[in-house]
C-alpha positions as CSV (number, residue, x, y, z in Angstrom):
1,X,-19.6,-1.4,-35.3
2,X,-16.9,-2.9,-33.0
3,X,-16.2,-3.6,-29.5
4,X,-12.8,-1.2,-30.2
5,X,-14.9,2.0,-30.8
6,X,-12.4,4.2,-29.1
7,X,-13.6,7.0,-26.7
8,X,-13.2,10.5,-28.4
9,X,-10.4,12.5,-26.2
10,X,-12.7,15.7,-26.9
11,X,-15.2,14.1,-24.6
12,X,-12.6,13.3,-22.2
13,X,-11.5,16.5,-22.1
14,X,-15.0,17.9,-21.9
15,X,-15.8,15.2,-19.1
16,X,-12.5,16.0,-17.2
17,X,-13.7,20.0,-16.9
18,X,-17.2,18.9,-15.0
19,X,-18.6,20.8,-12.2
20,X,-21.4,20.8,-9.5
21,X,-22.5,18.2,-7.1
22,X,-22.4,15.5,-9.7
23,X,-18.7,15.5,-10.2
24,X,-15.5,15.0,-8.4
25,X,-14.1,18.2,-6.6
26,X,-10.8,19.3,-7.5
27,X,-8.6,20.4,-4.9
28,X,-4.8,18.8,-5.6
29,X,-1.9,20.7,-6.7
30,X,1.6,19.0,-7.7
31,X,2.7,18.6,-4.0
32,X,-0.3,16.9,-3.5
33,X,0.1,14.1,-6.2
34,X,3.9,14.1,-5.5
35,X,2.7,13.2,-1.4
36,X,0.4,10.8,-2.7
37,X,2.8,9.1,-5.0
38,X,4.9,9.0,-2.0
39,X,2.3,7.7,-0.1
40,X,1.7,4.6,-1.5
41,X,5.4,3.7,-2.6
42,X,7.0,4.3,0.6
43,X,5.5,1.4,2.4
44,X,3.9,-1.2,0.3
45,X,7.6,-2.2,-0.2
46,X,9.9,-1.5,1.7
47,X,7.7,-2.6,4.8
48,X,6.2,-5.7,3.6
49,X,7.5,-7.4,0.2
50,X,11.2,-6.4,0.9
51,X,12.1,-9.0,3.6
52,X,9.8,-11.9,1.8
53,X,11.6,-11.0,-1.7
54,X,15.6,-11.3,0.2
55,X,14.2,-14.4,2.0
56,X,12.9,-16.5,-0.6
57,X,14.2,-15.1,-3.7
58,X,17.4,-12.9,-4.1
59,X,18.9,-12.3,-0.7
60,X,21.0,-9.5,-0.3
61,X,21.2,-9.1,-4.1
62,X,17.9,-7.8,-3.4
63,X,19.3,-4.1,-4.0
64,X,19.6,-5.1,-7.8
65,X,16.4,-6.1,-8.1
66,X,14.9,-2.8,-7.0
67,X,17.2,-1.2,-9.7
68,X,15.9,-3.3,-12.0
69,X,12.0,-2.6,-11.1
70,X,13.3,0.6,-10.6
71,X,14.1,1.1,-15.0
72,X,11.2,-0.8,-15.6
73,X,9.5,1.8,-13.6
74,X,10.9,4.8,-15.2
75,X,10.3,3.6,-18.8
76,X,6.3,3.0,-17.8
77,X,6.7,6.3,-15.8
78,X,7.8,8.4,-18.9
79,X,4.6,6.8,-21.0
80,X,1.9,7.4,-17.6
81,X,3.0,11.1,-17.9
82,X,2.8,11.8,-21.4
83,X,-0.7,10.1,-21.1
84,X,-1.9,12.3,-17.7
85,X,-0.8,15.6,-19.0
86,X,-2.9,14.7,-22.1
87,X,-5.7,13.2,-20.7
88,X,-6.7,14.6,-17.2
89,X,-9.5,12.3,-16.7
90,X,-9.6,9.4,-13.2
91,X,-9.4,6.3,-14.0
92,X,-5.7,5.7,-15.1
93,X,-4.6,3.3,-17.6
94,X,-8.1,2.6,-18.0
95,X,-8.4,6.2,-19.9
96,X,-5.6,5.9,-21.5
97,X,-6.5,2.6,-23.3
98,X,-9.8,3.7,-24.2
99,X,-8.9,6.9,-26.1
100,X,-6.0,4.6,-28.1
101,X,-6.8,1.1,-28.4
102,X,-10.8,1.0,-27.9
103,X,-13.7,-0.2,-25.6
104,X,-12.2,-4.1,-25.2
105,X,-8.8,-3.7,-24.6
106,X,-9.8,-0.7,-21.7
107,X,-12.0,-3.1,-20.5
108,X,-9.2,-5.4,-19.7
109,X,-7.2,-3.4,-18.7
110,X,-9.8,-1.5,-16.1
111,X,-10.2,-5.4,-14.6
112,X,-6.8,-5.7,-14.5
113,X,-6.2,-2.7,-12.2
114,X,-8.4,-4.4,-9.5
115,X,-5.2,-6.3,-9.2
116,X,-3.3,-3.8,-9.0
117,X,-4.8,-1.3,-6.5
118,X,-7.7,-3.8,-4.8
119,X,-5.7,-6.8,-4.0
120,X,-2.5,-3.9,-3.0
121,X,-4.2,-2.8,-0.7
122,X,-4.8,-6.2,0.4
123,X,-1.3,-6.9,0.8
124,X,-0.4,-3.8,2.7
125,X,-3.4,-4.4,5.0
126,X,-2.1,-7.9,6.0
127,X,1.7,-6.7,6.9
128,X,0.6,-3.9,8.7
129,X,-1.6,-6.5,11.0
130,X,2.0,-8.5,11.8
131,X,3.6,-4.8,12.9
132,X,0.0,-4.3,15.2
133,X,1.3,-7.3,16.5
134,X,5.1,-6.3,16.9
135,X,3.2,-3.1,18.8
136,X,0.7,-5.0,21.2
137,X,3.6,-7.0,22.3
138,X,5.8,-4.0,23.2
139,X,2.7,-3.0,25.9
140,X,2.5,-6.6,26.8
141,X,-0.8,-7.6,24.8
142,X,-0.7,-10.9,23.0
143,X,-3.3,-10.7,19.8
144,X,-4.5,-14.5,19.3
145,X,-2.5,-15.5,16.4
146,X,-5.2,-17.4,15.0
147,X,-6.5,-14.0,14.3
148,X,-3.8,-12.4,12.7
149,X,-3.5,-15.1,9.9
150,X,-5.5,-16.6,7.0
151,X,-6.8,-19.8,7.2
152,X,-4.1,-21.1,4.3
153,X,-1.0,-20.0,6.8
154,X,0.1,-22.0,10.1
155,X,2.8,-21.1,13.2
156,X,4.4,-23.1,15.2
157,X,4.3,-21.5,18.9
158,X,7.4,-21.7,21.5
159,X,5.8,-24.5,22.8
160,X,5.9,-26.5,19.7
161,X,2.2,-26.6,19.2
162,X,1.0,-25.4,15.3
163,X,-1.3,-23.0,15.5
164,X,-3.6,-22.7,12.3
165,X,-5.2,-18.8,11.4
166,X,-8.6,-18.4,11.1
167,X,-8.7,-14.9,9.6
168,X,-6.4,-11.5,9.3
169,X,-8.8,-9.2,11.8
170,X,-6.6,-6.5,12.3
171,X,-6.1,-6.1,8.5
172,X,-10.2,-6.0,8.0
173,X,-9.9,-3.2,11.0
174,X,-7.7,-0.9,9.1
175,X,-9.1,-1.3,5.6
176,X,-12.4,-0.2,7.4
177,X,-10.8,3.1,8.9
178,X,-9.7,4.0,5.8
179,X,-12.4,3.5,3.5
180,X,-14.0,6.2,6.0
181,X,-11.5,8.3,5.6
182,X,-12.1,8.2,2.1
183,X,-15.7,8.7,2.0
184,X,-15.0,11.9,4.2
185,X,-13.5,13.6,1.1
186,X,-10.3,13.8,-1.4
187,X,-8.5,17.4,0.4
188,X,-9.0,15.6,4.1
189,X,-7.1,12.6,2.4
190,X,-4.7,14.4,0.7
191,X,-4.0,16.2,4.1
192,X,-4.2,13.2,6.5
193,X,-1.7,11.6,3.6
194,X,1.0,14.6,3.7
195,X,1.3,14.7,7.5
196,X,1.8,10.8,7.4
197,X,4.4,11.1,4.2
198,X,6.5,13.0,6.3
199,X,6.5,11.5,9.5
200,X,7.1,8.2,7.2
201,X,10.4,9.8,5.2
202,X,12.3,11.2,8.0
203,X,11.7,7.4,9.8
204,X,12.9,5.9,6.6
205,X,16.3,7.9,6.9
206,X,16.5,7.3,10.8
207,X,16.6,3.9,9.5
208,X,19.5,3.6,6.8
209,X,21.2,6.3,9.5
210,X,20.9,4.2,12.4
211,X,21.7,1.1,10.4
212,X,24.8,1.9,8.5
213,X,26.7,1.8,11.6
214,X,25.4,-1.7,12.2
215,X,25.7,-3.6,9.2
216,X,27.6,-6.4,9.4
217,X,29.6,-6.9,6.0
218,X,29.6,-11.3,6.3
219,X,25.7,-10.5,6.0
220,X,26.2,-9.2,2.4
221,X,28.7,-12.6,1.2
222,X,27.9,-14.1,-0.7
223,X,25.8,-10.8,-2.5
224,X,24.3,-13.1,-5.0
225,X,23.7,-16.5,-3.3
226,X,24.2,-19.2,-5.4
227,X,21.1,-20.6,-7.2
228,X,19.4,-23.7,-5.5
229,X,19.1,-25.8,-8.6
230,X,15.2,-24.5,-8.5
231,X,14.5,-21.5,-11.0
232,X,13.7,-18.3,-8.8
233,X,15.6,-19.7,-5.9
234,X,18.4,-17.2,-5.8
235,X,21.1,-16.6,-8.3
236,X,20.3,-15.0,-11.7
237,X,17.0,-15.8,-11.8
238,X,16.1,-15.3,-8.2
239,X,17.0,-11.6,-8.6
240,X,14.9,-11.2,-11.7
241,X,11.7,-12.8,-9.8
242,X,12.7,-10.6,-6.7
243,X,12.4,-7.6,-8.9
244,X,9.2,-8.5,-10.8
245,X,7.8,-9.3,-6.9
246,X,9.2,-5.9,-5.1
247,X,7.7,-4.1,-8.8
248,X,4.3,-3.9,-6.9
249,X,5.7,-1.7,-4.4
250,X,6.0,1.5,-7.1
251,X,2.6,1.2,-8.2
252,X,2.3,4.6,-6.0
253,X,3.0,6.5,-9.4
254,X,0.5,4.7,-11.3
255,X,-2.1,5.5,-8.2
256,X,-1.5,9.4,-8.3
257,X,-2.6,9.5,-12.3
258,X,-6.3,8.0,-11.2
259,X,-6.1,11.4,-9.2
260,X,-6.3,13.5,-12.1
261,X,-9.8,14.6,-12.8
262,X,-9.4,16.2,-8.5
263,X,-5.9,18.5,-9.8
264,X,-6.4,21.9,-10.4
265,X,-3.4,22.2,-13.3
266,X,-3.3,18.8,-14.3
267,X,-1.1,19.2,-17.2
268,X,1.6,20.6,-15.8
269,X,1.1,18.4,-11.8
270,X,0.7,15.2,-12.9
271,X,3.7,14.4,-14.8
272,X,5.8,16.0,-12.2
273,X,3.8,14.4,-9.2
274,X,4.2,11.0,-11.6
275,X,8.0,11.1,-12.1
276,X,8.5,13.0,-8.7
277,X,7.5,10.8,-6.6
278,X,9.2,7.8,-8.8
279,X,12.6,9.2,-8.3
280,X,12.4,10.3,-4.6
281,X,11.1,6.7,-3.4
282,X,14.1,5.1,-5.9
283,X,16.6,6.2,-4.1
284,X,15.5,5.7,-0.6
285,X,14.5,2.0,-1.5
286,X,18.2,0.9,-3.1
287,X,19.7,2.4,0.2
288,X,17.2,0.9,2.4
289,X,17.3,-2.4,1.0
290,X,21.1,-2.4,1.4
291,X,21.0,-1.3,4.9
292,X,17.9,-4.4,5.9
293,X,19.9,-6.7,4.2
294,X,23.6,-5.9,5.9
295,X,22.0,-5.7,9.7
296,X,20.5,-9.2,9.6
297,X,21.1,-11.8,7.6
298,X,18.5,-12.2,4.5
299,X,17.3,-15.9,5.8
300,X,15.9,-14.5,9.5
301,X,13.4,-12.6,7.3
302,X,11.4,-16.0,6.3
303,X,11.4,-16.6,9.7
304,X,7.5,-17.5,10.0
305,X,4.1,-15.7,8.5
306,X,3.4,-13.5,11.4
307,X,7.2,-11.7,10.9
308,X,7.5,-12.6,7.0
309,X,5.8,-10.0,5.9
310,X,7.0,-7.3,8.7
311,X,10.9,-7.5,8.0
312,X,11.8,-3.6,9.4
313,X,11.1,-4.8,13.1
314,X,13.8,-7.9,12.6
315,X,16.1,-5.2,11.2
316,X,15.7,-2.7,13.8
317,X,16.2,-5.7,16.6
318,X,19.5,-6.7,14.8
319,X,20.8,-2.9,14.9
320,X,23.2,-3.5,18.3
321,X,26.5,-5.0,19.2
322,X,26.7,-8.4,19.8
323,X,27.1,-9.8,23.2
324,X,28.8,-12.4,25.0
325,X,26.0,-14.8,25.1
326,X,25.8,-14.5,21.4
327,X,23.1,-12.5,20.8
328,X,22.6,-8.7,19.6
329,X,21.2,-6.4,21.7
330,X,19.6,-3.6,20.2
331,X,21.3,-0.2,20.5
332,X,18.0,1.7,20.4
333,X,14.5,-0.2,21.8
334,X,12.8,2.4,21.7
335,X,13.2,3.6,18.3
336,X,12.1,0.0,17.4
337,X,8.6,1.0,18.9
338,X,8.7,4.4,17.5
339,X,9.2,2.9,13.9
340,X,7.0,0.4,14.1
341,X,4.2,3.1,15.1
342,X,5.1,5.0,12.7
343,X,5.0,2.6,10.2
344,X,1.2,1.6,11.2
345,X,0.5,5.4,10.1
346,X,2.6,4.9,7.2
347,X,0.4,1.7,6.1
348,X,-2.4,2.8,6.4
349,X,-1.0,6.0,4.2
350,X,-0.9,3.2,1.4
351,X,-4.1,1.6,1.4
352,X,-5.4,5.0,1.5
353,X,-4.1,5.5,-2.0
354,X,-4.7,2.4,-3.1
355,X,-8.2,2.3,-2.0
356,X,-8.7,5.9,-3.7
357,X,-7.1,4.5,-7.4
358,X,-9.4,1.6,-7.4
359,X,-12.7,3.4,-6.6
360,X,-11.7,6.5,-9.6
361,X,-10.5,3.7,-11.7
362,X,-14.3,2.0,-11.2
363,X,-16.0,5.4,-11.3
364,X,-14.3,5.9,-14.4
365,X,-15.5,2.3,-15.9
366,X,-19.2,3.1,-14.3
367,X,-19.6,6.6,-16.0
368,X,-18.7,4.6,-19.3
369,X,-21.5,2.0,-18.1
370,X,-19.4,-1.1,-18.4
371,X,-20.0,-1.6,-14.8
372,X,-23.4,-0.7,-12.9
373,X,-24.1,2.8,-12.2
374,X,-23.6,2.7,-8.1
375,X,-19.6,3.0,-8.7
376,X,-20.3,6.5,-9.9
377,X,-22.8,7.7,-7.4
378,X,-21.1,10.9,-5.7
379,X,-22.0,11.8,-1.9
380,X,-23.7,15.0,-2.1
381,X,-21.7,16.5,0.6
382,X,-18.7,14.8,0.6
383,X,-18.6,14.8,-3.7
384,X,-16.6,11.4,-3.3
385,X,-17.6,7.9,-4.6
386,X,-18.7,6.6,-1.3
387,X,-21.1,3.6,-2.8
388,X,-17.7,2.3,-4.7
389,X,-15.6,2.8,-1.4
390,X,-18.3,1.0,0.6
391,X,-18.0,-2.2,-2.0
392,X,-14.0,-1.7,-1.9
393,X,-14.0,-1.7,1.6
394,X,-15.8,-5.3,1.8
395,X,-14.4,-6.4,-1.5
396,X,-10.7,-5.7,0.0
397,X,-11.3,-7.0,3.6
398,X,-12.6,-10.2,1.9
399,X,-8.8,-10.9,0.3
400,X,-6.8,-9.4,3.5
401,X,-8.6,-11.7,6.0
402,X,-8.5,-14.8,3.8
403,X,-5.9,-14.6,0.9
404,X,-1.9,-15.0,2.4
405,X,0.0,-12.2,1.6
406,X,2.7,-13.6,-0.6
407,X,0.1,-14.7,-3.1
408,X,-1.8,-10.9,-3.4
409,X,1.4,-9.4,-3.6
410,X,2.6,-11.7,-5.8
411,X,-0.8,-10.9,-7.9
412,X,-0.5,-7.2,-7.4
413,X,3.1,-7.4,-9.3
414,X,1.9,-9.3,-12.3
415,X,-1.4,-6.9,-12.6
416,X,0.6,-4.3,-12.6
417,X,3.7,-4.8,-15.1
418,X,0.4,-5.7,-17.5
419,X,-0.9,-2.5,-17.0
420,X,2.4,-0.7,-17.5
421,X,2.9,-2.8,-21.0
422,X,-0.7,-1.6,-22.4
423,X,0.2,1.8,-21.0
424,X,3.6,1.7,-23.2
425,X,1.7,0.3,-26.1
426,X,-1.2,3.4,-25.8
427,X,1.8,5.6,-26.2
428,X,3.4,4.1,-29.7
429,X,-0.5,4.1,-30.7
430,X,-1.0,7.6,-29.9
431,X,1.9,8.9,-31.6
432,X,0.8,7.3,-34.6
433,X,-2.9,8.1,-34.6
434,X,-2.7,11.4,-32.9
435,X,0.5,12.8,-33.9
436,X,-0.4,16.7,-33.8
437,X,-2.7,16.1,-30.3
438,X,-1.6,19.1,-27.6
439,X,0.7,17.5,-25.3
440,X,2.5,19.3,-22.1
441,X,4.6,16.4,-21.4
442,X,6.2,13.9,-24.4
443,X,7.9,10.8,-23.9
444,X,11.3,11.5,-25.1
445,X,12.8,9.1,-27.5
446,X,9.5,6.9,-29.1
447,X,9.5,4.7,-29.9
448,X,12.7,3.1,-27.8
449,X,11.7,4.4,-24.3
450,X,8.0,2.3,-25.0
451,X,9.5,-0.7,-26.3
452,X,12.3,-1.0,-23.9
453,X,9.1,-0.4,-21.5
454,X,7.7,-3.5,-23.0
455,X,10.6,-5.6,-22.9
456,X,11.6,-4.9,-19.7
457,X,8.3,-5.3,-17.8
458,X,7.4,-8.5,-19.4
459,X,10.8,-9.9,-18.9
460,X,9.8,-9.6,-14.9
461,X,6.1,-11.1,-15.9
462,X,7.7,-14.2,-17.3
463,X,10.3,-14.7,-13.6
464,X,7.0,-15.0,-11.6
465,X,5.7,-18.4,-10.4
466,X,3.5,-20.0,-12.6
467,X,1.1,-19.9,-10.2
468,X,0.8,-16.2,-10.3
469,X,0.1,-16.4,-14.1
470,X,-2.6,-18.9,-13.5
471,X,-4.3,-16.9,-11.3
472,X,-3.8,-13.5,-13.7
473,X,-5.5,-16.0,-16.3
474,X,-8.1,-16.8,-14.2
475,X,-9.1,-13.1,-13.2
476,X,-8.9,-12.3,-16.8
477,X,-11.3,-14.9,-17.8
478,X,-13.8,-13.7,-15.2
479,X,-13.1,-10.6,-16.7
480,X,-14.1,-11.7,-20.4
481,X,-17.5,-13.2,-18.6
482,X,-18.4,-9.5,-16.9
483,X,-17.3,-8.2,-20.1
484,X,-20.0,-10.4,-22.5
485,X,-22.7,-10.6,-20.5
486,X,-22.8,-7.0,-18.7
487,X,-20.6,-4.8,-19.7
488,X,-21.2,-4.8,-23.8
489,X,-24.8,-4.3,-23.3
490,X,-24.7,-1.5,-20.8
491,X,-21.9,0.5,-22.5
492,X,-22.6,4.4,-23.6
493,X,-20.5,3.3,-26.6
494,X,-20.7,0.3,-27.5
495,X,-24.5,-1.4,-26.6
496,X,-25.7,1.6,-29.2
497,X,-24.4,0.3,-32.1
498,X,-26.6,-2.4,-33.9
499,X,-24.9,-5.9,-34.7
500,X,-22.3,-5.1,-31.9
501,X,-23.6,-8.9,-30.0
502,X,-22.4,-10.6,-33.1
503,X,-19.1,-9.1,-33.5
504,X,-18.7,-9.2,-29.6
505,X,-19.5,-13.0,-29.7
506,X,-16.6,-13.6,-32.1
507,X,-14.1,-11.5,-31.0
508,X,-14.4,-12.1,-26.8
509,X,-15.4,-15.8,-28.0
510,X,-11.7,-16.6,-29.4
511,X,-9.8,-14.3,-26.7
512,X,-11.9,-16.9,-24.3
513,X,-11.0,-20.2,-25.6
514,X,-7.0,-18.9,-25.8
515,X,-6.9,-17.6,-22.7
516,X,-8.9,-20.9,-21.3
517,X,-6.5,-22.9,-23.7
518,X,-3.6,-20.7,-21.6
519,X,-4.9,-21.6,-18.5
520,X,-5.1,-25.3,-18.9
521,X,-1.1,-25.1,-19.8
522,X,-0.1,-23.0,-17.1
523,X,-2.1,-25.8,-14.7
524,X,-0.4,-28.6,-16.4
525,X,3.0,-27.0,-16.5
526,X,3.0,-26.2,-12.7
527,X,1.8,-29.4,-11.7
528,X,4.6,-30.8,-13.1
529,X,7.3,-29.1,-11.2
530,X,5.1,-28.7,-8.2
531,X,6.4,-30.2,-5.0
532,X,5.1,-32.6,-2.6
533,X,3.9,-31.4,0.7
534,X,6.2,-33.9,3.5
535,X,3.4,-33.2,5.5
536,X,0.2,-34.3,3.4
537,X,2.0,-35.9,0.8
538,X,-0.1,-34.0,-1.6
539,X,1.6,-31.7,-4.1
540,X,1.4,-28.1,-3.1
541,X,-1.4,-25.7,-4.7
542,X,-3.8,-29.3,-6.0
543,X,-6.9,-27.7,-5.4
544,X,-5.9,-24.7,-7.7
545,X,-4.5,-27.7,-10.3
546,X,-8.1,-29.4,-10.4
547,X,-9.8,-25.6,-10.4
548,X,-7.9,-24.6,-13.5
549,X,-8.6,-27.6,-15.8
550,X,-12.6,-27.7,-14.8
551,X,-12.9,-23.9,-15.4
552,X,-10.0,-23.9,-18.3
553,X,-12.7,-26.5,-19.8
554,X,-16.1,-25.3,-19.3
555,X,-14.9,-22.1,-20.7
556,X,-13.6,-23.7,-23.8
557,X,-16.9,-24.8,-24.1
558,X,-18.9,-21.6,-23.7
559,X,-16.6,-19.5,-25.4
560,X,-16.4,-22.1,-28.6
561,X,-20.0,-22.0,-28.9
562,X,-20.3,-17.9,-28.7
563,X,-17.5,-17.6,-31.3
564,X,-19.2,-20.1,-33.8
565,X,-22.8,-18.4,-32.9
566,X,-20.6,-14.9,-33.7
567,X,-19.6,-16.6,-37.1
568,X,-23.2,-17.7,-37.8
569,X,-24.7,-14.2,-37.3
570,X,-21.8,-12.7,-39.6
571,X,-22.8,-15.4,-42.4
């Protein structure tokens, strides 16, 4: 008995070939997935993260950094495929990691995906609320901008007084919309999805059109500012953390393989809606990035929160000749309003997908029972997950109204490179476990293209803030709770197999105390080189300091104790 009991990839198979009521329908073919691939890449960020990652991070060198995500992308891309064609089953890496490395490791790896499609989601939710805002003021309408900000961000208004936000409304609003959309049914998705996709690509090459006759080549010198003595801060390093930052914005690829049990031909349509959509969206980000970056200068994007995170409007207002007075005057107004509308439908396109990964991966996890049974209830009408999307929709407009974008983005990245390293791994497992298994797509190369997957992906991990990697330690922990104290003794697998408490205490017991170990670090090390706030003359991020060492502790405590009462039962 062992919490790694893998999950046969007969049942898999068998489970992936359901019917009736009880099971999801399956209605995509390889347009579909490539549209929904599409779908969430072109948006999350190109949209959003672009602008933030130049500002702060590598400025106009920003165009390397999405070649860099870019390989990192392809190498995890390559693995995901060989994995999808294989195993046509929703839930993602999740699958993946349960038919090669067992029960545990899936289990993390399932948590971790809430990062990556949950908190997304998030992220895309609270930069389409600053283009709402870009919209309303178009028609004249001034949204309170206490209301279109967390409670952690501040503005300063023309009149010089600082306005503090209360809550992100407009991103609850469309995270809402969505979820109903979702409920309604996968094919009405998929469709809504494809009309958007379109609209979104042709507005995507208005733009670079439009603004390669604008940029202004002094806004590309220096192409590689020079580093400001703080790691991250431009330079070398800057363009590495830009690219592990901007990395959330292809985790549209990852979302079309939770898609897979609703495919009709999924061997053959998911590693071609996988690497499809992967290389179309490439291509238009380096060229899009190079055009935002050469029609304003990277600083006027870190402007303030409201336009931080909505950096295609600045562009589109810098795309004119400059006047007399000094000031650009934008050739075409109203294709600035026409984009930004266009964008809103593009958004929500993304949280669409995202929302739809994170419910499949969860159905996924609840049909294994590792978490309660409500995530895999299917509307009898509808055949979708509508319980799970209902919990999403709360769970996700809880993080977009409260949570500043820069720090779920910043999450979403580092949840996802994780996923794409266990994803790597499952594939250098498989090969040596499974050698002879049917496969309609093979990663060429193994092992180098699943190392160099490895390598690459946790070479961007280690260029975030360590702040980023406290909080993945934190979620993982909380993880490692669910896990013990749910999820081992509800599991189809696992909770049937006598002893298992015993061997779960010891094992989950010592991953505890490291990661808690971990945490306690990472808090230390960050306090040490965080900064002092001029205005409260507190360091910056104290309460997440003081968090950290409490929890790092009291889970030292109560993991210690189940690993020695896992080592008593053994005796």
């Amino acid at each position: 008995m062992s919490i790694f009991s893998r999950k046969p990839i007969s049942s898999l198979i068998a489970e992936s070939n359901e019917s009736g009521e009880h099971s999801l329908k399956k209605t995509l073919g390889t347009w579909g997935l490539i549209s929904l691939g599409i779908g969430a890449i072109i948006g999350a960020g190109l949209f959003s993260i672009t602008g933030m990652a130049a500002a702060d991070y590598a400025g106009p060198s920003i165009v390397i950094s999405f070649i860099i995500a870019a390989l990192g992308c392809a190498l995890a891309g390559l693995c995901y495929a060989e994995f999808a064609s294989m195993i046509p089953v929703a839930g993602s890496a999740y699958t993946y990691s349960y038919a090669t490395m067992g029960e545990f490791v899936a289990w993390i790896i399932g948590w971790d995906l809430v990062l990556e499609y949950a908190v997304g989601a998030a992220t895309v939710a609270s930069s389409w609320s600053g283009y709402l805002d870009k919209f309303l003021k178009t028609m004249g309408i001034d949204f309170p901008p206490e209301l279109l900000m967390t409670p952690f961000d501040t503005m300063t208004l023309a009149n010089g007084d600082v306005v503090t936000g209360v809550m992100n409304l407009p991103a609850v609003f469309i995270v809402s919309v969505m979820s109903m959309v979702l409920i309604r049914g996968t094919q009405e998705s998929s469709f809504v999805n494809t009309i958007i996709v379109i609209m979104k690509v042709t507005i995507v090459l208005i733009f670079i059109a439009v603004g390669f006759q604008y940029i202004r080549p002094e806004n590309h010198v220096p192409f590689i500012p020079e580093n400001t003595g703080k790691f991250g801060e431009y330079g070398f390093s800057g363009i590495i953390r830009a690219a592990a930052v901007v990395f959330f914005a292809y985790i549209g690829f990852d979302a079309v393989s939770t898609a897979a049990q609703e495919t009709k031909n999924p061997r053959k349509s998911m590693p071609l809606g996988i690497l499809g959509s992967l290389l179309i969206c490439t291509v238009l980000y380096i060229l899009f990035a190079f055009v935002m970056t050469g029609v304003a200068n990277y600083k006027a994007y870190g402007a303030d929160p409201t336009n931080k995170l909505a950096p295609v409007a600045i562009a589109i207002s810098n795309m004119g000749d400059l006047g007399p007075d000094g000031v650009v005057h934008a050739a075409y107004p109203w294709l600035n309003t026409s984009i930004v509308v266009a964008i809103l439908l593009g958004y929500a396109s993304v949280i669409l997908v995202l929302l739809l990964g994170q419910s499949r991966v969860f159905y996924s996890m609840s049909k294994d029972g590792l978490v309660p049974k409500v995530f895999s209830a299917i509307h009898p009408k509808f055949r979708t997950p509508h319980k799970s999307n209902l919990f999403f929709l709360l769970f996700v407009s809880i993080f977009a109204a409260f949570v500043p974008g820069r720090v779920v983005g910043e999450m979403t990245s580092i949840g996802t490179l994780f996923a794409f390293i266990l994803v790597c791994i499952g594939v250098l497992v498989l090969r040596k476990t499974m050698p002879d298994a049917p496969r309609a797509f093979r990663t060429p190369l193994v092992p180098f293209i699943p190392i160099a997957g490895i390598l690459v992906c946790f070479f961007m991990m280690a260029f975030l803030p360590l702040d980023t990697w406290m909080r993945l330690v934190l979620w993982m922990i909380v993880g490692l709770d669910v896990y013990l104290f749910y999820s081992i003794k509800n599991s189809n697998i696992t909770s049937q197999q006598t002893g298992i408490m015993k061997n779960a205490n010891k094992i989950v017991g010592i991953c505890g105390v490291v990661f808690s170990l971990v945490l306690i670090g990472l808090a230390i090390a960050h306090h040490q080189v965080s900064e002092i706030n001029p205005e409260t003359g507190r360091i910056n991020d104290a309460g997440l300091y003081y968090f950290s060492l409490i929890f790092g502790i009291l889970h030292i405590l109560l993991y210690g104790y189940k690993s020695l009462q896992g080592n008593k039962q053994s005796v």
